[in-house]
mmCIF file of the N, C-alpha and C atoms, coordinates in Angstrom:
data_MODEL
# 
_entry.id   MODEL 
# 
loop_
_atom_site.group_PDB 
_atom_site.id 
_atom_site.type_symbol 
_atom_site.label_atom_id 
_atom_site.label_alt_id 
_atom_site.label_comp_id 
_atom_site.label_asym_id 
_atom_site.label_entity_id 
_atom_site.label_seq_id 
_atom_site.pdbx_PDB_ins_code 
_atom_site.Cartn_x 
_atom_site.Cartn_y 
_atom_site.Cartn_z 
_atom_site.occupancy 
_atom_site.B_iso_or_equiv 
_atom_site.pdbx_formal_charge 
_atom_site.auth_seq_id 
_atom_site.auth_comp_id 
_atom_site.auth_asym_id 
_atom_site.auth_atom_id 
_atom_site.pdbx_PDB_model_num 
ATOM 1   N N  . UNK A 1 1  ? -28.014 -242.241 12.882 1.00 0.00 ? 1  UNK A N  1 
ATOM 2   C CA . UNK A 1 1  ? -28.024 -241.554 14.147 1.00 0.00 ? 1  UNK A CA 1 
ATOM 3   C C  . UNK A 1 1  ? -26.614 -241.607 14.755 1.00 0.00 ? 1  UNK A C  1 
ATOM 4   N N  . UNK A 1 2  ? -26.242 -240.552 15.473 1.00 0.00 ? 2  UNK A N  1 
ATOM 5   C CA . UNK A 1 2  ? -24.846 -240.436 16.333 1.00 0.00 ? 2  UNK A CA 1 
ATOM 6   C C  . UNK A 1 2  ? -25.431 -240.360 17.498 1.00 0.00 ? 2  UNK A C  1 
ATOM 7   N N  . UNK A 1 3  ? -24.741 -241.137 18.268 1.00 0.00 ? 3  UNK A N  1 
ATOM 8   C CA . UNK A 1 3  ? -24.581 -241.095 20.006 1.00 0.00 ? 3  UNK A CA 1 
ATOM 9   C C  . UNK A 1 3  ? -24.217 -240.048 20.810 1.00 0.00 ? 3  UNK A C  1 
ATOM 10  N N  . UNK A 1 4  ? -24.898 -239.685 21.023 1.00 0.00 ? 4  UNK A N  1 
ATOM 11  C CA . UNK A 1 4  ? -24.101 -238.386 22.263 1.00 0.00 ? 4  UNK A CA 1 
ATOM 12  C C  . UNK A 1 4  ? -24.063 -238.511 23.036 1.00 0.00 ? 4  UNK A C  1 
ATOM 13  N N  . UNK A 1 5  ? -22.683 -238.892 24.065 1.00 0.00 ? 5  UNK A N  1 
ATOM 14  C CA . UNK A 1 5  ? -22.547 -239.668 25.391 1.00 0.00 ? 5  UNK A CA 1 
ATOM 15  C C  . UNK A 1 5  ? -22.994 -238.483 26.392 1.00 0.00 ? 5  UNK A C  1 
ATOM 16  N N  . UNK A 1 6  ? -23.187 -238.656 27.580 1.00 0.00 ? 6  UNK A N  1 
ATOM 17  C CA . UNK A 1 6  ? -23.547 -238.205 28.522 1.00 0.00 ? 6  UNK A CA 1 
ATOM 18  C C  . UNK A 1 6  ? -22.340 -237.138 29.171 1.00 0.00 ? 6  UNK A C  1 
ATOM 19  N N  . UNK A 1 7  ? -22.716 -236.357 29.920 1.00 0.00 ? 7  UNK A N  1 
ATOM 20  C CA . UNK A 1 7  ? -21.506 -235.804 30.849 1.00 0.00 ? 7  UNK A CA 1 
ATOM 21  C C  . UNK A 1 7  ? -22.127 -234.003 30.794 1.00 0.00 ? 7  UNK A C  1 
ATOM 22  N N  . UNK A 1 8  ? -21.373 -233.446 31.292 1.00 0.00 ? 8  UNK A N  1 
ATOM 23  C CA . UNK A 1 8  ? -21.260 -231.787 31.701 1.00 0.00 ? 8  UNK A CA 1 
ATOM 24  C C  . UNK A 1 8  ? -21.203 -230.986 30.534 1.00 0.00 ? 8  UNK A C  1 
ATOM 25  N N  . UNK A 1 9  ? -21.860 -230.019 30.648 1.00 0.00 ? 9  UNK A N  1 
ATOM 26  C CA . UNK A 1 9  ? -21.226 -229.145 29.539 1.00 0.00 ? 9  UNK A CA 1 
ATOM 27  C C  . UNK A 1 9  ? -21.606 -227.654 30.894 1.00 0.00 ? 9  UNK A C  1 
ATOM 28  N N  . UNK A 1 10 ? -21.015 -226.294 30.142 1.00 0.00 ? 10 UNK A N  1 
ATOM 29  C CA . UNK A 1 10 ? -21.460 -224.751 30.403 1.00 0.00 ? 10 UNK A CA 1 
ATOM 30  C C  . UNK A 1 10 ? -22.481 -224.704 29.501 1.00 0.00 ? 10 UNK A C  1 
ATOM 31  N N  . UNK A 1 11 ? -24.002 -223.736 29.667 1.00 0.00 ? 11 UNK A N  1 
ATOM 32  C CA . UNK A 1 11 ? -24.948 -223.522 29.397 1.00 0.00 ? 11 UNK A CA 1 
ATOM 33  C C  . UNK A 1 11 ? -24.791 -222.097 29.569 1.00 0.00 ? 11 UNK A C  1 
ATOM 34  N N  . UNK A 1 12 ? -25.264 -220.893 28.661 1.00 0.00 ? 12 UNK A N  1 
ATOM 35  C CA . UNK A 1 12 ? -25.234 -220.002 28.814 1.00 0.00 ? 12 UNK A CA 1 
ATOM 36  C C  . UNK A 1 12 ? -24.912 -218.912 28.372 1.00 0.00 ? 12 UNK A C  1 
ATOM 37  N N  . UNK A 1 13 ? -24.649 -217.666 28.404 1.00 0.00 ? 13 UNK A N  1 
ATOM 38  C CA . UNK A 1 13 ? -23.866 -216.354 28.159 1.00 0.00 ? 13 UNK A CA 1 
ATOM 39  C C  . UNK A 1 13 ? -24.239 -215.580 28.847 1.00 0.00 ? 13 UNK A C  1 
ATOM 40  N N  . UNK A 1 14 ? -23.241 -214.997 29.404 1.00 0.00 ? 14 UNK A N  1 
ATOM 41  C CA . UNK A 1 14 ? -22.895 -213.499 29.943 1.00 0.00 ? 14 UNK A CA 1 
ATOM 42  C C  . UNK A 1 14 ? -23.398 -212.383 29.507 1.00 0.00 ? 14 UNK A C  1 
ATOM 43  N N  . UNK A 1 15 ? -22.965 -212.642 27.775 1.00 0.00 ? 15 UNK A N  1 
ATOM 44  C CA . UNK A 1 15 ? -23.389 -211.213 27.051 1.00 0.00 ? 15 UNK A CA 1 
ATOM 45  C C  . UNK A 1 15 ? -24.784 -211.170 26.810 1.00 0.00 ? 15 UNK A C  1 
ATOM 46  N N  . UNK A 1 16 ? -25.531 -212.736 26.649 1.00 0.00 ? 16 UNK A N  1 
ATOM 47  C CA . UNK A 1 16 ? -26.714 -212.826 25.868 1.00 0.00 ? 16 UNK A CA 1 
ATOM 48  C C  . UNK A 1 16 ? -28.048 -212.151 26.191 1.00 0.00 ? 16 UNK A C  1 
ATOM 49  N N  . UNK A 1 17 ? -28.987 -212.834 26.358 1.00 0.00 ? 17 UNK A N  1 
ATOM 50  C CA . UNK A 1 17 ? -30.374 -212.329 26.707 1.00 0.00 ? 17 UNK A CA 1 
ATOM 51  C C  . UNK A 1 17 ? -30.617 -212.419 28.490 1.00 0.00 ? 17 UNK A C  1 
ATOM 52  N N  . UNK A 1 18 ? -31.079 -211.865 28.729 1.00 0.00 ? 18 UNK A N  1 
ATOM 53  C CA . UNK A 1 18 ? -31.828 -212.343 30.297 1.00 0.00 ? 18 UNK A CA 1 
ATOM 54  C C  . UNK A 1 18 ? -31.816 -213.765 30.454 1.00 0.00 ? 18 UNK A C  1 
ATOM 55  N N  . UNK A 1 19 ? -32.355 -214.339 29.677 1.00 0.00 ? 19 UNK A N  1 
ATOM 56  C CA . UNK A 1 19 ? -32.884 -215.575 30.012 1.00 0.00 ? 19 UNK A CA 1 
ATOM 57  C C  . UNK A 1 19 ? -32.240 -216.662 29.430 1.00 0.00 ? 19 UNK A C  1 
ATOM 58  N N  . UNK A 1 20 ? -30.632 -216.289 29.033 1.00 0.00 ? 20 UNK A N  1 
ATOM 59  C CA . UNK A 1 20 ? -29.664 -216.913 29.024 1.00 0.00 ? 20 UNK A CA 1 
ATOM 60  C C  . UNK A 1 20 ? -28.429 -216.817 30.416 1.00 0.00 ? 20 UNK A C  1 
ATOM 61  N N  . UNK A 1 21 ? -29.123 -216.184 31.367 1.00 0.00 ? 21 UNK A N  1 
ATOM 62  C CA . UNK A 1 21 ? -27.668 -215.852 32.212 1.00 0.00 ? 21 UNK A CA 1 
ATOM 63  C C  . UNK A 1 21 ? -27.993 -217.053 33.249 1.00 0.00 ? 21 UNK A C  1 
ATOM 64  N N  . UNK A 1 22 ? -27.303 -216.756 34.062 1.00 0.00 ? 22 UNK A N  1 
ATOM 65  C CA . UNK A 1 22 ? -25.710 -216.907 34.401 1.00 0.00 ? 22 UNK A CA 1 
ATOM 66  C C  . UNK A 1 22 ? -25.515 -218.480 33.435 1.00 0.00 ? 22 UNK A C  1 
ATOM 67  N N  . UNK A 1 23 ? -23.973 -218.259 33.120 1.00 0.00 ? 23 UNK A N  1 
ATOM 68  C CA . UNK A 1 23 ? -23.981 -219.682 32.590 1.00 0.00 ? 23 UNK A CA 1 
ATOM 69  C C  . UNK A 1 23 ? -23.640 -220.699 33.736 1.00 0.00 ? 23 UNK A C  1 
ATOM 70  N N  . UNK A 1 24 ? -24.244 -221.305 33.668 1.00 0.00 ? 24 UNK A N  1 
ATOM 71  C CA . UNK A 1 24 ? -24.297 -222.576 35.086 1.00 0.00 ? 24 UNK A CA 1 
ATOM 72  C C  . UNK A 1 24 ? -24.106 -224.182 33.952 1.00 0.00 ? 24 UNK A C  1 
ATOM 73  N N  . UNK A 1 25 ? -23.679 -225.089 34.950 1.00 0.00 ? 25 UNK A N  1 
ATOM 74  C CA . UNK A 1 25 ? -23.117 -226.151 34.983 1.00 0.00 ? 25 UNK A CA 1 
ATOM 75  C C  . UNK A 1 25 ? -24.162 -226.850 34.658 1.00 0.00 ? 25 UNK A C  1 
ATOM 76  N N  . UNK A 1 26 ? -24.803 -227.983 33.226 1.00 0.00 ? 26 UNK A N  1 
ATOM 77  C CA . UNK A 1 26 ? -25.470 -228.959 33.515 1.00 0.00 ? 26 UNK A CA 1 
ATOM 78  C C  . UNK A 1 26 ? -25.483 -229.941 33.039 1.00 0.00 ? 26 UNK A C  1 
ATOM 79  N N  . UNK A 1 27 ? -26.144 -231.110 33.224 1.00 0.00 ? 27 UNK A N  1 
ATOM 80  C CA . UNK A 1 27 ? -25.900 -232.521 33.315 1.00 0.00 ? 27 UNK A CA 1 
ATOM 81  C C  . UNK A 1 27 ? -26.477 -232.751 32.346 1.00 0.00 ? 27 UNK A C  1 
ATOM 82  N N  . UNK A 1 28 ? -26.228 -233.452 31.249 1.00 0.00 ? 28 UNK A N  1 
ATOM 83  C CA . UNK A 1 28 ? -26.894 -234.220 29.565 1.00 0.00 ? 28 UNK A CA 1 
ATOM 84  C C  . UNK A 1 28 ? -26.959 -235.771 30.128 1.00 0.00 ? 28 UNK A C  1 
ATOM 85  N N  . UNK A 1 29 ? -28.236 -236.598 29.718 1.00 0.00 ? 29 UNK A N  1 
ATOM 86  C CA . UNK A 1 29 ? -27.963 -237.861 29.719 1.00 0.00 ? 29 UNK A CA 1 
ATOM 87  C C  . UNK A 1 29 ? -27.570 -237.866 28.192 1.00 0.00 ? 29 UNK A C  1 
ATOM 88  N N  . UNK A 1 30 ? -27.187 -239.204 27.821 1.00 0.00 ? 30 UNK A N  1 
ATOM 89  C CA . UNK A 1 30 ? -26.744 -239.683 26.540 1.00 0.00 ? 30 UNK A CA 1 
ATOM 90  C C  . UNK A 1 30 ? -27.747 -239.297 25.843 1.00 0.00 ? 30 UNK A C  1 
ATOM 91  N N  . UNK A 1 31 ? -27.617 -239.019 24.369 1.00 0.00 ? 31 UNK A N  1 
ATOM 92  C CA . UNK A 1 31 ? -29.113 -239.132 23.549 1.00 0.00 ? 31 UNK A CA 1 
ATOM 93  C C  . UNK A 1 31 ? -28.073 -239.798 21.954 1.00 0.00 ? 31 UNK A C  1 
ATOM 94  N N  . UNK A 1 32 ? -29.502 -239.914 21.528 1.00 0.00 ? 32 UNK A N  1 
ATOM 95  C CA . UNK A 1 32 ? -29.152 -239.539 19.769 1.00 0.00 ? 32 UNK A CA 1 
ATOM 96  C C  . UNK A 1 32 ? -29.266 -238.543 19.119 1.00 0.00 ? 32 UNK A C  1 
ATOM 97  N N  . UNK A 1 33 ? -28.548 -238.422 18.104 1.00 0.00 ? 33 UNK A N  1 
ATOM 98  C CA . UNK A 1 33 ? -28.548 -236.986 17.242 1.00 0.00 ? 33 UNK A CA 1 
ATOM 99  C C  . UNK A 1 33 ? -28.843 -237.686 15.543 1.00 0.00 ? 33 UNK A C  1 
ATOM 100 N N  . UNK A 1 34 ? -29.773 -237.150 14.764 1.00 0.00 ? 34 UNK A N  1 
ATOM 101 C CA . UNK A 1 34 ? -29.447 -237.067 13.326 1.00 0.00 ? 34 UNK A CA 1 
ATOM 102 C C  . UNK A 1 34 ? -28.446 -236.588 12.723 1.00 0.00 ? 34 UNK A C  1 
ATOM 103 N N  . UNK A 1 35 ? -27.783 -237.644 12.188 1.00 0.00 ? 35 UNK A N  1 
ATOM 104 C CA . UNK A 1 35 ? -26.407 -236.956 11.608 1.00 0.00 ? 35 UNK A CA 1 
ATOM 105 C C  . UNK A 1 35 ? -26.445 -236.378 10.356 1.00 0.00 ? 35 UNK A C  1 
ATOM 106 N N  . UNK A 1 36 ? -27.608 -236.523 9.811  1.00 0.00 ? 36 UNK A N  1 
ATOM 107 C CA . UNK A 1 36 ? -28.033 -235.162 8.440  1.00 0.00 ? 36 UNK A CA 1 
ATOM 108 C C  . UNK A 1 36 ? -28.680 -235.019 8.624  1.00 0.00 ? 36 UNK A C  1 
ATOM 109 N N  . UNK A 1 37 ? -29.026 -233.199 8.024  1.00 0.00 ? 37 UNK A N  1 
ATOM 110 C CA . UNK A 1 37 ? -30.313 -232.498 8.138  1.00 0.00 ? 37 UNK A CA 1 
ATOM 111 C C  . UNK A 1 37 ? -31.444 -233.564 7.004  1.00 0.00 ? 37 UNK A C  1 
ATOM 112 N N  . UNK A 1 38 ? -32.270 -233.111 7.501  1.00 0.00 ? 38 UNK A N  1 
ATOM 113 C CA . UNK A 1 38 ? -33.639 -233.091 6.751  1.00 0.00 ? 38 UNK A CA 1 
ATOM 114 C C  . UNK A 1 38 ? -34.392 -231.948 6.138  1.00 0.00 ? 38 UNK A C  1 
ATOM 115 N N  . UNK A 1 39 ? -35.128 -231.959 5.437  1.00 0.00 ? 39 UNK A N  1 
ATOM 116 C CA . UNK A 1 39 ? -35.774 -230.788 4.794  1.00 0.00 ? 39 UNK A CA 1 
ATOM 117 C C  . UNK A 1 39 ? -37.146 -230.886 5.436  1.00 0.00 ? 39 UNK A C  1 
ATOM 118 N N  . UNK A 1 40 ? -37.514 -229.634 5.728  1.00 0.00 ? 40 UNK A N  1 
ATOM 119 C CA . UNK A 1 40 ? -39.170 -229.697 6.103  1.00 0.00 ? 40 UNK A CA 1 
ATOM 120 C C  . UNK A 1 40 ? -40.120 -230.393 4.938  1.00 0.00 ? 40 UNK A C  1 
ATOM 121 N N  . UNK A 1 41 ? -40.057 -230.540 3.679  1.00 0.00 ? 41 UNK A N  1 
ATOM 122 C CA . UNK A 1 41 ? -40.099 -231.228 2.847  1.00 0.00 ? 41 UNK A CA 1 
ATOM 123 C C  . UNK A 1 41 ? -40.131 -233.097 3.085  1.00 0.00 ? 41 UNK A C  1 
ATOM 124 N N  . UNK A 1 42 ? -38.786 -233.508 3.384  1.00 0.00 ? 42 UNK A N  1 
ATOM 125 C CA . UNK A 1 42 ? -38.775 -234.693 3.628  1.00 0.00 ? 42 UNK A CA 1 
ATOM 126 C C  . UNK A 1 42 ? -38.965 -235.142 4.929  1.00 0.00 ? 42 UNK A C  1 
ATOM 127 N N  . UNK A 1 43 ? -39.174 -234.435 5.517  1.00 0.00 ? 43 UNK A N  1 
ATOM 128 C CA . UNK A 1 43 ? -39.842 -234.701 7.301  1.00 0.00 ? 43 UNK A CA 1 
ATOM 129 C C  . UNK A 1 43 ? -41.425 -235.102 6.997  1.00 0.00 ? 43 UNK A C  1 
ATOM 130 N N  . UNK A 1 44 ? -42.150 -233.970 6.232  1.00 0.00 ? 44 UNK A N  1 
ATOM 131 C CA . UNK A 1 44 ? -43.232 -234.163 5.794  1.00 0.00 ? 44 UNK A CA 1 
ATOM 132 C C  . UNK A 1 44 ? -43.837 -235.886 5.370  1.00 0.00 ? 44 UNK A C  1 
ATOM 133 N N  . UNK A 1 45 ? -43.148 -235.926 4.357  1.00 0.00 ? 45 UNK A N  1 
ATOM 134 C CA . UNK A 1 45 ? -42.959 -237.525 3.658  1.00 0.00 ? 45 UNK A CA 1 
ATOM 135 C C  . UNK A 1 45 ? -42.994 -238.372 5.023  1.00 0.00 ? 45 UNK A C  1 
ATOM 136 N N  . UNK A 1 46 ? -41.993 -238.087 5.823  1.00 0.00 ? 46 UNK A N  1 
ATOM 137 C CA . UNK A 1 46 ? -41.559 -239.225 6.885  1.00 0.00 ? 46 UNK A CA 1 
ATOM 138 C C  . UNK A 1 46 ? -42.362 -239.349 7.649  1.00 0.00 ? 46 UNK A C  1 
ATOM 139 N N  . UNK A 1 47 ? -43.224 -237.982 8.122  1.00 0.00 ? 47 UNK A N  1 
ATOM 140 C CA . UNK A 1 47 ? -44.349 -238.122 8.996  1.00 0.00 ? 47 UNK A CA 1 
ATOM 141 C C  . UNK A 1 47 ? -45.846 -238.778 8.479  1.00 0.00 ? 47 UNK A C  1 
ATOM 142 N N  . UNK A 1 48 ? -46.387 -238.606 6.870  1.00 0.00 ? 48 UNK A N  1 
ATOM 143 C CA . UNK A 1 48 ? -46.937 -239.275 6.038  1.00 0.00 ? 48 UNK A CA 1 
ATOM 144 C C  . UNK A 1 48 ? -47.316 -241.028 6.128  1.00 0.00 ? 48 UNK A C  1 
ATOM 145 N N  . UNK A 1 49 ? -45.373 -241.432 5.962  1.00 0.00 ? 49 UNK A N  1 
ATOM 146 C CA . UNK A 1 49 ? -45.261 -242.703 5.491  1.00 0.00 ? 49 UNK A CA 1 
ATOM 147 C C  . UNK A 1 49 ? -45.542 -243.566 7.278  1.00 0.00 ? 49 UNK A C  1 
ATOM 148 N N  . UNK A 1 50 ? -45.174 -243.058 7.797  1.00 0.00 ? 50 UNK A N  1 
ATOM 149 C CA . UNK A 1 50 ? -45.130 -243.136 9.595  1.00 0.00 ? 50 UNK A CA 1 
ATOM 150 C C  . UNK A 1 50 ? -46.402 -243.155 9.791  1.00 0.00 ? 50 UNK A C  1 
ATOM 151 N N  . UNK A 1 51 ? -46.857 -242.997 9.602  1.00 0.00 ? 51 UNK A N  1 
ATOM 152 C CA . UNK A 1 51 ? -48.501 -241.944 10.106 1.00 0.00 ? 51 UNK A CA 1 
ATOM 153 C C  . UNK A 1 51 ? -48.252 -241.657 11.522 1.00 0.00 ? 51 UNK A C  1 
ATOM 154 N N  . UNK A 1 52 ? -47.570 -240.514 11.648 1.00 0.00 ? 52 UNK A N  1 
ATOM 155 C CA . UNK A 1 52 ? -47.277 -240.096 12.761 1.00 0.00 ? 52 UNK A CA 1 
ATOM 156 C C  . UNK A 1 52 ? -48.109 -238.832 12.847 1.00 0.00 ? 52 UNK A C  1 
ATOM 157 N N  . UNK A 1 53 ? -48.257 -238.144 13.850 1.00 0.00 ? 53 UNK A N  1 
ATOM 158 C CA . UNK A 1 53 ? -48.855 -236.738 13.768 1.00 0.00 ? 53 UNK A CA 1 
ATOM 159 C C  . UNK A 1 53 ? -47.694 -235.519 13.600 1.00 0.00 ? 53 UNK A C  1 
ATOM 160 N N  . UNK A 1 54 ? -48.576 -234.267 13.341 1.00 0.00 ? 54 UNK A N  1 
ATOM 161 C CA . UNK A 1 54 ? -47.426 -232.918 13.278 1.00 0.00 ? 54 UNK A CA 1 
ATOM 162 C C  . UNK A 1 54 ? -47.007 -232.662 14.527 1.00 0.00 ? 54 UNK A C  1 
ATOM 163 N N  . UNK A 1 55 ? -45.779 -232.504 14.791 1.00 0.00 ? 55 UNK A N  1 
ATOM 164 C CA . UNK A 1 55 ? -45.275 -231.505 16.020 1.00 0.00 ? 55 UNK A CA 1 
ATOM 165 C C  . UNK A 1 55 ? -46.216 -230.469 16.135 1.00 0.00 ? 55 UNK A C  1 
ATOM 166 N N  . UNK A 1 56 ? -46.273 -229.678 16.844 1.00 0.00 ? 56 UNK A N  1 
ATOM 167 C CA . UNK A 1 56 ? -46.944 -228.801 17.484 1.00 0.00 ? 56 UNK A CA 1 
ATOM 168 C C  . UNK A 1 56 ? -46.362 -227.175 16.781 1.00 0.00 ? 56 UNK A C  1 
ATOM 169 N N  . UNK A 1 57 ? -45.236 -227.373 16.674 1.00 0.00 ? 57 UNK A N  1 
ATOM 170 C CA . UNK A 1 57 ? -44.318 -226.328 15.831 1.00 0.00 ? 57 UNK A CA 1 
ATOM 171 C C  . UNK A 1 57 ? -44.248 -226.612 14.214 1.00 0.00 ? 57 UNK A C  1 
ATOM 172 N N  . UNK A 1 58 ? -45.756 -227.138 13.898 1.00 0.00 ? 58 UNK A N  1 
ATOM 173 C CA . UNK A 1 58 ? -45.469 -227.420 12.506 1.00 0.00 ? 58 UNK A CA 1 
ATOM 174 C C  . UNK A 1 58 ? -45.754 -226.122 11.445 1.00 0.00 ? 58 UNK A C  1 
ATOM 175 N N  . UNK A 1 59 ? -46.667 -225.488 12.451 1.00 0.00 ? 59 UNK A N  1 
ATOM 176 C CA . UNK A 1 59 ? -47.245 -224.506 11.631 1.00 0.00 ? 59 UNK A CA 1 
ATOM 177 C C  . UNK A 1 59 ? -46.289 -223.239 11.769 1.00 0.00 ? 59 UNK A C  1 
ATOM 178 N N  . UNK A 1 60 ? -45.573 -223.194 12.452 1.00 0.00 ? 60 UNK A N  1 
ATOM 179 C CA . UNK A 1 60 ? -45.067 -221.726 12.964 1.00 0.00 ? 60 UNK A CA 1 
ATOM 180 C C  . UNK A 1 60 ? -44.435 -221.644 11.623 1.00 0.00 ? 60 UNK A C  1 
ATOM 181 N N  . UNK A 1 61 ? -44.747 -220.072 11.670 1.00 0.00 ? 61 UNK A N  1 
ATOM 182 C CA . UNK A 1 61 ? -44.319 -219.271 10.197 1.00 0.00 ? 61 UNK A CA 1 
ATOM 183 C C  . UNK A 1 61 ? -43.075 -219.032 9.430  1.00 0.00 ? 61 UNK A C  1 
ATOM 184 N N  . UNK A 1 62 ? -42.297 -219.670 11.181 1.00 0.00 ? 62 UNK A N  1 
ATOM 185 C CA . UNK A 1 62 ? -40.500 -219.337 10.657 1.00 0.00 ? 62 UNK A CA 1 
ATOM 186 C C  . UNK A 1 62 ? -40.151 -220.121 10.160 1.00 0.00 ? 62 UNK A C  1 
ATOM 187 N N  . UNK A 1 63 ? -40.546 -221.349 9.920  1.00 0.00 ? 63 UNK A N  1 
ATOM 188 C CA . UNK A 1 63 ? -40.422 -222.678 9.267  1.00 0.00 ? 63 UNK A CA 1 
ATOM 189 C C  . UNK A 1 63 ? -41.037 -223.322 8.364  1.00 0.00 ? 63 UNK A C  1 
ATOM 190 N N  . UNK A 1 64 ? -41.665 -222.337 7.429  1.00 0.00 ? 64 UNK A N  1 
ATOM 191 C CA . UNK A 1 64 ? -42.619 -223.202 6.232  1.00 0.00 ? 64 UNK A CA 1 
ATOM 192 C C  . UNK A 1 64 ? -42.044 -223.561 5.129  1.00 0.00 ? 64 UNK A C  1 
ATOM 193 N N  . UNK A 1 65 ? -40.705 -222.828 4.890  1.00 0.00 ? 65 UNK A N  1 
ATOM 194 C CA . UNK A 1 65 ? -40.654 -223.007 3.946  1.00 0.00 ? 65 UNK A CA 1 
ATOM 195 C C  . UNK A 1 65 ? -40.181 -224.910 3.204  1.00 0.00 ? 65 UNK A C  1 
ATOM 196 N N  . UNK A 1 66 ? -40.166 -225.260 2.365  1.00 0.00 ? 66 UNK A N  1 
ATOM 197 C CA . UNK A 1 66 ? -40.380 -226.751 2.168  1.00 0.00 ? 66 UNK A CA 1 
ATOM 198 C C  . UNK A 1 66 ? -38.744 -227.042 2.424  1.00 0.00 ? 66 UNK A C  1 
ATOM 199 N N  . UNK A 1 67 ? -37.824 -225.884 1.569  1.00 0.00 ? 67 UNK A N  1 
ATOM 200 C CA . UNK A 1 67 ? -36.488 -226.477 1.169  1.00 0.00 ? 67 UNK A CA 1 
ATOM 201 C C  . UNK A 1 67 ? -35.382 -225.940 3.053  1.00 0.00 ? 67 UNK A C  1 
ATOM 202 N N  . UNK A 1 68 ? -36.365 -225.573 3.823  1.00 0.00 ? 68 UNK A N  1 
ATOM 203 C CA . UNK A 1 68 ? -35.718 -225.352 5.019  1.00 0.00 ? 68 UNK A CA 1 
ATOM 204 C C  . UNK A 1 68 ? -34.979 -226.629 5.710  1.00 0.00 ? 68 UNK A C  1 
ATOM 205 N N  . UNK A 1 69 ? -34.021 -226.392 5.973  1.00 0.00 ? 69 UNK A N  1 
ATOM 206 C CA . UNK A 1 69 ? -33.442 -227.732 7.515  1.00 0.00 ? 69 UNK A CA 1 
ATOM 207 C C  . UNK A 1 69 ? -34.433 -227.715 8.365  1.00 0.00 ? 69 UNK A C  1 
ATOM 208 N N  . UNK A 1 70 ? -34.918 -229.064 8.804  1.00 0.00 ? 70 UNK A N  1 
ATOM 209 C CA . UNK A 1 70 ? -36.261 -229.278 9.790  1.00 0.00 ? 70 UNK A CA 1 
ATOM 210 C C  . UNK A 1 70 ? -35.579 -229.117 11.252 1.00 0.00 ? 70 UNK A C  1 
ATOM 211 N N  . UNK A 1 71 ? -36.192 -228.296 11.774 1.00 0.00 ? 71 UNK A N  1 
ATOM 212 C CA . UNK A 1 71 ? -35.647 -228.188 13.255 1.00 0.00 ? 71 UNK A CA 1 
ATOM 213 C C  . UNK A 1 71 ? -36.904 -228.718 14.337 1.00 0.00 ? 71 UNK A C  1 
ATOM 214 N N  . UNK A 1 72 ? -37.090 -229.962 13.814 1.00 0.00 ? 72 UNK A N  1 
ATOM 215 C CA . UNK A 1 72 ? -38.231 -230.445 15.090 1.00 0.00 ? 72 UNK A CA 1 
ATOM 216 C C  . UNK A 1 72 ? -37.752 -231.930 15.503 1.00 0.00 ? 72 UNK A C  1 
ATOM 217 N N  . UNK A 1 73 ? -37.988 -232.279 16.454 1.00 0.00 ? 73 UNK A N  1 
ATOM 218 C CA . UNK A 1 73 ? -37.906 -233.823 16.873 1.00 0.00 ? 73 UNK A CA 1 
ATOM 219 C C  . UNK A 1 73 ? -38.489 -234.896 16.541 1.00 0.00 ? 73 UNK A C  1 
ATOM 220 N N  . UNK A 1 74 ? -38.085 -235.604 16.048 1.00 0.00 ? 74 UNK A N  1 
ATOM 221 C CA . UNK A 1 74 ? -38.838 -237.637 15.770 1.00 0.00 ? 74 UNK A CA 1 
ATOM 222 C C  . UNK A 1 74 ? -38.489 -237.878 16.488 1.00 0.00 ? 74 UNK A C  1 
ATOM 223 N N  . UNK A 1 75 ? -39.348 -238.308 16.842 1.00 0.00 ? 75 UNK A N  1 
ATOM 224 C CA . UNK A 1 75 ? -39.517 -239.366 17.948 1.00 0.00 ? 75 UNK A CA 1 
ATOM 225 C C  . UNK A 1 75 ? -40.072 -240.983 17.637 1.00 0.00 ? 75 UNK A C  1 
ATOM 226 N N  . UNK A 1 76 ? -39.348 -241.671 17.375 1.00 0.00 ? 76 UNK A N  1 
ATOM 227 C CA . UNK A 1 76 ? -39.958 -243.347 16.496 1.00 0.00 ? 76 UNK A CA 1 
ATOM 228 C C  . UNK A 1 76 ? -39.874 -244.180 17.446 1.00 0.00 ? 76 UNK A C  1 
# 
């Protein structure tokens, strides 16, 4: 895991969607980040060996495939 310290960032675009505007100012507390991807594949395993439950976004269709980068959160 990498540390991601806290502080300000811009949020936003001008050009983007509606529901990206205005870019405004906001506040991050610190978190952690995975510093390598995972495969929906080996998330699987991890949630298994864990006996954790599925995210809620396990099923969505844009993400089945096994050899995909897992774009969901652990939470341990």
């Amino acid at each position: 895991m990498v540390r991601i310290p806290e502080g300000w960032f811009w949020m936003g675009c001008e050009i983007g969607r509606d529901d990206e505007k205005p870019i405004h100012r906001v506040w991050v507390d610190a978190f952690e980040l995975a510093a390598y991807q995972v495969t929906n594949q080996e998330y699987a395993c991890f949630l298994a060996a864990m006996s954790y439950p599925q995210s809620g976004c396990w099923n969505d269709p844009k993400l089945q495939s096994p050899e995909d980068a897992c774009r969901r959160d652990i939470v341990a």
